[in-house]
C-alpha positions as CSV (number, residue, x, y, z in Angstrom):
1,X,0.0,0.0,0.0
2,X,1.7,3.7,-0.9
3,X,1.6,6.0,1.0
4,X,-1.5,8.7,0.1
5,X,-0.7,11.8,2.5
6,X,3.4,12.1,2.8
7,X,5.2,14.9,4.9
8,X,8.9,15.4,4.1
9,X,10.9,17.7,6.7
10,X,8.2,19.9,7.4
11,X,8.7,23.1,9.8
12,X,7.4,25.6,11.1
13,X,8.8,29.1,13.1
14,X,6.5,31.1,15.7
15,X,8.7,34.2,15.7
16,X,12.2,32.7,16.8
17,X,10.4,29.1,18.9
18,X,10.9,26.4,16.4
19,X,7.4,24.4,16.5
20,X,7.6,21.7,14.2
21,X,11.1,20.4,13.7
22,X,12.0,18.7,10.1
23,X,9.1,16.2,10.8
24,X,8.8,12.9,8.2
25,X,5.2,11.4,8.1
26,X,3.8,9.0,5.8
27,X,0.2,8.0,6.4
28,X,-1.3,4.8,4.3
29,X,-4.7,5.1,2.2
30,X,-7.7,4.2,4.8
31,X,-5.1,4.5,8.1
32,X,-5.7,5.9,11.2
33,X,-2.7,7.8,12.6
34,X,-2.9,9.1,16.0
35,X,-0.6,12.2,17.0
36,X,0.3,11.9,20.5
37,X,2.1,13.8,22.8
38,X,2.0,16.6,25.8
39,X,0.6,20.4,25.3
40,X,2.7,22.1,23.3
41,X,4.2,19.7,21.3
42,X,3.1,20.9,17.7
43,X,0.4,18.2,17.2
44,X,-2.1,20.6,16.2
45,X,0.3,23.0,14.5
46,X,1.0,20.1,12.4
47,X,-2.7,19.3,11.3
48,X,-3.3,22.9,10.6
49,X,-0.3,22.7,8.2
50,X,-1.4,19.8,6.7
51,X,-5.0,21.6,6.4
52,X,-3.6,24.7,5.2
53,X,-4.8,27.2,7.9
54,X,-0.8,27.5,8.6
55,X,1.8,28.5,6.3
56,X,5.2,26.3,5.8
57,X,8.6,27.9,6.9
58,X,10.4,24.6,5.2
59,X,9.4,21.2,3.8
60,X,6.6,19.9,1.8
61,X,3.5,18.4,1.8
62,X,1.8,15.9,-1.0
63,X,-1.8,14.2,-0.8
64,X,-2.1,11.4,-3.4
65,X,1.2,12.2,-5.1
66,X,0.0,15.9,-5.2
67,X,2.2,18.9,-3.5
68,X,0.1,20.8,-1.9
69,X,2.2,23.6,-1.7
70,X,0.3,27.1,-1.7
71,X,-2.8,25.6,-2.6
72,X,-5.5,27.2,-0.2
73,X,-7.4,25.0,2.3
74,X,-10.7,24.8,0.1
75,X,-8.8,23.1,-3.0
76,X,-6.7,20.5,-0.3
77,X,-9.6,17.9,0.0
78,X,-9.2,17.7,3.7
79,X,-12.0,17.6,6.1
80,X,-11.1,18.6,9.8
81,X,-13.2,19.0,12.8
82,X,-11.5,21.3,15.5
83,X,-12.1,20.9,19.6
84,X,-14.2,23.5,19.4
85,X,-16.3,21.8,17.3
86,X,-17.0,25.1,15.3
87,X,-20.6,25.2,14.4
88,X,-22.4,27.6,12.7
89,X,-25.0,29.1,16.1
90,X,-27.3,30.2,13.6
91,X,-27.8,27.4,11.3
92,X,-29.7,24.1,12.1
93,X,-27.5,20.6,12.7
94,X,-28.3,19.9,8.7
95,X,-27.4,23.8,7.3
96,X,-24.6,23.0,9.1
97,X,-23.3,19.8,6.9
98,X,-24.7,21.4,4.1
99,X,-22.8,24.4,4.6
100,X,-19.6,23.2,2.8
101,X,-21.8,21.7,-0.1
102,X,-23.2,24.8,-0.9
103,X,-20.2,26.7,-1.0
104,X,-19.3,24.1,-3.7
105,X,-22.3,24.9,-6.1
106,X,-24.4,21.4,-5.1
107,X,-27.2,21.3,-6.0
108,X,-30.1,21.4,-3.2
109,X,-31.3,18.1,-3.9
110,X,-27.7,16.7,-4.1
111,X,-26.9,18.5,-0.6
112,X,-30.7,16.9,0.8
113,X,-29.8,13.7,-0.2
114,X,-25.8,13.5,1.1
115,X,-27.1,15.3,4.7
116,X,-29.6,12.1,5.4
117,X,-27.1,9.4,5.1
118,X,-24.4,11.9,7.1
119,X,-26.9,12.5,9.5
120,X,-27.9,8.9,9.2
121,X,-24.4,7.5,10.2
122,X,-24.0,9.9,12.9
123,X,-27.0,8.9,14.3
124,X,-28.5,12.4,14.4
125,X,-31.6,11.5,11.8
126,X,-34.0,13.5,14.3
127,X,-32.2,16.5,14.9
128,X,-31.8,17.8,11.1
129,X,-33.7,21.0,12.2
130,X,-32.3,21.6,15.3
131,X,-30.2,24.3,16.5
132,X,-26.7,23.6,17.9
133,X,-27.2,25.4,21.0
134,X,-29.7,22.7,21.5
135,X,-27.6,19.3,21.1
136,X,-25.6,18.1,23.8
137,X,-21.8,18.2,23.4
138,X,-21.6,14.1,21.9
139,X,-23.9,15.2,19.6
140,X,-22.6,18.7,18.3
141,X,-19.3,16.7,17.7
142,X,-21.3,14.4,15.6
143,X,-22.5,17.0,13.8
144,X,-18.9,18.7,13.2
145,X,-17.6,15.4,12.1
146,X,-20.7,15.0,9.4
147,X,-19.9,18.5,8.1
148,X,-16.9,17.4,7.5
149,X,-17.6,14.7,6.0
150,X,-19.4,16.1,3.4
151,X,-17.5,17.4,1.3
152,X,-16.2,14.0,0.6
153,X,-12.5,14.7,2.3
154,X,-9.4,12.1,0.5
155,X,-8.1,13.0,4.8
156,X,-10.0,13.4,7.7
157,X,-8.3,15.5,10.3
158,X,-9.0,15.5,14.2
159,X,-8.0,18.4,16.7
160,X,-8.3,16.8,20.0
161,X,-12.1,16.3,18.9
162,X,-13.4,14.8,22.4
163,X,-11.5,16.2,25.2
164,X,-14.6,18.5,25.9
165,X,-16.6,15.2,26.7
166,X,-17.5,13.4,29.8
167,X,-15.4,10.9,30.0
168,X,-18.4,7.9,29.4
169,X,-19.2,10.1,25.9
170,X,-16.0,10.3,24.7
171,X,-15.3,6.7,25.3
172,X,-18.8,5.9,23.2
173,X,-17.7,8.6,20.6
174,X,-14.4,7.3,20.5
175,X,-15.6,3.9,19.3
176,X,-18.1,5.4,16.9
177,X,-15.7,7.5,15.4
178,X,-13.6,4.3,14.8
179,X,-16.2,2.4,13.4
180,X,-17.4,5.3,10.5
181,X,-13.5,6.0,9.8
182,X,-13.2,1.6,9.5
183,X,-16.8,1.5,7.2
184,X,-15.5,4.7,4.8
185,X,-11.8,3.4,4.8
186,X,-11.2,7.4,5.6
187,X,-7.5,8.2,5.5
188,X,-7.2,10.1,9.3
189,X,-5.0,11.7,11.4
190,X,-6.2,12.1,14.7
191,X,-4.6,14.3,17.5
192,X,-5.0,13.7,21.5
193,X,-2.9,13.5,24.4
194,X,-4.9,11.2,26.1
195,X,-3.0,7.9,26.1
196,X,-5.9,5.4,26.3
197,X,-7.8,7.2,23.8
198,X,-4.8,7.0,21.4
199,X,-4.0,3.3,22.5
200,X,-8.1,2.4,21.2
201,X,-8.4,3.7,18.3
202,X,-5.4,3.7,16.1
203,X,-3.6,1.6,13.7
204,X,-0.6,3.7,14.4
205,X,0.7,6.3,16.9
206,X,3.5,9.0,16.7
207,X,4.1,10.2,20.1
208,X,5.8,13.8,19.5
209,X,7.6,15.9,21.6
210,X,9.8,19.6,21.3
211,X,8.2,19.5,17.3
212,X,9.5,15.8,16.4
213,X,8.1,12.7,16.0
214,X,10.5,10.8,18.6
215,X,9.1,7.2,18.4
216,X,6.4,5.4,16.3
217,X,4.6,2.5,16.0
218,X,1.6,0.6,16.5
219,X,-0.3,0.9,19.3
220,X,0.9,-2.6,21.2
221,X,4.2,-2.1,20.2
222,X,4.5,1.3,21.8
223,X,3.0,0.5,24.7
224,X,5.7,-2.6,25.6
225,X,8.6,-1.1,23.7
226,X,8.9,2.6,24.7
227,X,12.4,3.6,23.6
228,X,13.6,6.6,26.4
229,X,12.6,8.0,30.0
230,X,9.8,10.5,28.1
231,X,8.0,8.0,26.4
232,X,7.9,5.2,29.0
233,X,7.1,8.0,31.1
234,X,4.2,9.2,28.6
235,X,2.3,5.5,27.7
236,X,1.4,5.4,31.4
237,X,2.7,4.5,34.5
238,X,5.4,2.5,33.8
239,X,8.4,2.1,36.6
240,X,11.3,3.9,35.4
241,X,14.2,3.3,37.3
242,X,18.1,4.5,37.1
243,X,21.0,2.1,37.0
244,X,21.6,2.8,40.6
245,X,17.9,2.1,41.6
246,X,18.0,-1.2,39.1
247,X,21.3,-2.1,41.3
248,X,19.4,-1.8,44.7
249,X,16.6,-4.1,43.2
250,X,17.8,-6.6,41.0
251,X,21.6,-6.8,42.8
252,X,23.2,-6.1,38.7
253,X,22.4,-6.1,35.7
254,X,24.1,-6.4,32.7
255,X,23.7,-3.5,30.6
256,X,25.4,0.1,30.1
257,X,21.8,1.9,30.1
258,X,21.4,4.5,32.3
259,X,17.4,4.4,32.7
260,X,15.2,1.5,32.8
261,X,11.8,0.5,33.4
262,X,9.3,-1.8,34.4
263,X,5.4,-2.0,33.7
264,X,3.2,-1.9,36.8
265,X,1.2,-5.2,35.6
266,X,4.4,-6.8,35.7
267,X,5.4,-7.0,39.2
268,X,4.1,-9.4,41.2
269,X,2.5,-8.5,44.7
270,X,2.2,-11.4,47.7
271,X,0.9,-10.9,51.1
272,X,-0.3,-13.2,54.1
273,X,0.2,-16.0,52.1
274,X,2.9,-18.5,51.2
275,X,4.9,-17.7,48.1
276,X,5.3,-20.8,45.6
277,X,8.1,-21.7,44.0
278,X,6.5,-21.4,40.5
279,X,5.6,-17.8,41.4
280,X,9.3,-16.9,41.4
281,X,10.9,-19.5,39.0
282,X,14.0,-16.9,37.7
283,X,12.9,-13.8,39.7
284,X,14.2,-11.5,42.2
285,X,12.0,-10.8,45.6
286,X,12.4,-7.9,47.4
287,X,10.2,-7.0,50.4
288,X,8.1,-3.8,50.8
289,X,5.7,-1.5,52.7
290,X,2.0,-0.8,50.9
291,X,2.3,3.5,50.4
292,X,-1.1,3.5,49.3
293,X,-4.1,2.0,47.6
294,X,-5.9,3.5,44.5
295,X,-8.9,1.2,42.9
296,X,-9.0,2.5,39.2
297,X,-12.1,0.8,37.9
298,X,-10.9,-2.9,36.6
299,X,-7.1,-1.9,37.9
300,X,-6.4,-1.8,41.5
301,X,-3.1,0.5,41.7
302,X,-0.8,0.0,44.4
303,X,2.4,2.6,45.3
304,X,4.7,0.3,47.3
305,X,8.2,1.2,48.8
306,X,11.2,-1.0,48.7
307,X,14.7,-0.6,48.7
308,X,14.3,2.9,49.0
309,X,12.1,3.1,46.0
310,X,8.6,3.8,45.1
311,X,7.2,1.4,42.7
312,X,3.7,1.1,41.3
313,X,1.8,-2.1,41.0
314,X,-1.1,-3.0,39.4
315,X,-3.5,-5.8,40.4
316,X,-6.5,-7.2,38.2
317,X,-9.9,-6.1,40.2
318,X,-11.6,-9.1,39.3
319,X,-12.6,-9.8,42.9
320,X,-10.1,-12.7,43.7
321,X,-7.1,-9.7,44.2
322,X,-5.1,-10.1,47.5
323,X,-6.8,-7.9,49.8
324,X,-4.3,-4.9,50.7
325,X,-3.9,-2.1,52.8
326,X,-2.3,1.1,53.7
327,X,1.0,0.3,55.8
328,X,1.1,-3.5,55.0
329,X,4.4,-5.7,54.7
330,X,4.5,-6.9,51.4
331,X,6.5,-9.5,49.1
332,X,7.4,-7.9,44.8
333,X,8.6,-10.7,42.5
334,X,10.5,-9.0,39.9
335,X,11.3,-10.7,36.3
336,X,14.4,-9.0,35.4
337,X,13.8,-10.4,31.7
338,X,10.2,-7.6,31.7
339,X,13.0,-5.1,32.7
340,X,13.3,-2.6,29.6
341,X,16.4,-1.0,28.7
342,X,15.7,2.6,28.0
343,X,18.1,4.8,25.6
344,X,19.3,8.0,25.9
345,X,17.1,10.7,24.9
346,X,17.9,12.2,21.7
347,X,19.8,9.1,20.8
């Protein structure tokens, strides 16, 4: 499969803070690409490029094997639907996706007909006639996202589209949003710095940070692989460790990284009961005091301190969990073969 929208050392100056940084992107025909990283990071800067709402200061930008170049953001063929959600306040949920059609000579039948099935796969048949000031925030995204769709977009571009949301909308959203992009095969680059939300919908993720892509990959690989400090750091709440703490715990190691880390799911808690040997088969025990106890919905998350060191633990709440509390005396297992081996950054 070639690759449809291509970015080639793209950057971009606000006054003398470098935003985007030579950045190299190529996005497949039908793939969803999420843009991940902290505030600040040029995420947005770089769909607004893409879209044309931001001039170039270097690079280039091509959309099935066509520069885009100075071409204004009408003539690009990309959709994009903003945080905001930017609706027209005094036109009804339909003027609304019409809007775009019109300003491309449809005809009204033409824009009648292509609002219904929008309207249909956003599940907002009913509200055609109603007022945006009137729909709830789930559904005035909807709306934004069939507007943009209208105009029959070859990319779909999406600015931190449900961080207004509840979180029980967003997560709904989320998944509807990945099921329309899935049934359209629309090409999409979507832009959060919500981790989970990136994890669930994406067939790939570039996590950016300072204006640069700094790792890539899909979404299980990125979670288990994270290259430096920053990213383990950034996928969630992964251990990370320096070589002296890694000395204290496992006793050596044999590497000549600085930084390390360990995933919370992988250390193993015991208390008040007797530790089997097959619990332990090639890993290191260290004892520990419970810090505190946080339930997290299916996760219970535990901060416990040994050796010196504060390390997070999490337990599966599937009601069979070792009961712990505040204070307790604790056993960790530790499998020095789930310990990761973090690079430098900038390396």
């Amino acid at each position: 499969m070639n690759d449809f929208l291509k970015l080639q050392g793209v950057r971009k100056m606000f006054g003398n803070s470098c935003v985007l940084d030579n950045v190299d992107l190529q996005i497949r025909e039908g793939e969803l690409v999420t843009l991940l990283g902290p505030s600040g990071c040029g995420k947005s800067t770089l769909l607004r490029c893409i879209a044309g709402l931001s001039e170039l200061d270097g690079g280039s930008i091509s959309l099935a094997n066509k520069d885009l170049g100075k071409q204004p953001p009408r003539l690009r063929e990309v959709g994009m639907v903003f945080q905001s959600y930017a609706l027209f306040p005094n036109l009804t949920a339909g003027q609304n996706v019409e809007y775009g059609m019109k300003m491309r000579g449809l005809s009204k039948e033409a824009r009648r007909r292509r609002c219904e099935e929008l309207l249909a796969l956003v599940d907002l048949e009913d509200k055609r006639d109603v007022y945006p000031q009137s729909l709830s925030g789930g559904q005035q995204q909807r709306v934004a996202l069939a507007r943009s769709l209208a105009v029959q977009p070859k990319v779909l571009l999406l600015d931190e589209p449900l961080s207004a949301l509840d979180a029980k909308i967003r997560k709904n959203l989320r998944a509807e949003i990945r099921d329309i992009q899935k049934r359209l095969n629309m090409t999409t680059l979507f832009v959060t710095h919500d981790q989970e939300e990136a994890l669930t919908v994406s067939d790939r993720i570039c996590i950016m940070n300072k204006g640069r892509i700094v790792q890539e990959g899909t979404p299980e690989s990125l979670y288990t692989e994270p290259r430096t400090e920053f990213i383990a750091r950034f996928m969630g709440s992964y251990n990370v460790l320096t070589r002296p703490e890694v000395m204290a715990l496992f006793g050596g190691i044999d590497s000549s990284a600085e930084s390390f880390a360990i995933r919370p799911e992988s250390v193993v808690l015991f208390n008040g009961r007797t530790v089997h040997q097959e619990d332990i088969n090639g890993k290191t025990l260290v004892e520990g005091t419970i810090h505190s106890v946080s339930v997290l919905g299916n996760i219970i998350r535990c901060a416990v301190d040994t050796a010196g060191i504060r390390l997070t633990v999490d337990l599966l709440n599937d009601g069979c969990w070792l009961r712990v509390e505040e204070r307790e005396k604790v056993t960790l297992a530790l499998d020095p073969a789930q310990l990761l081996h973090l690079e430098r950054e900038g390396a």
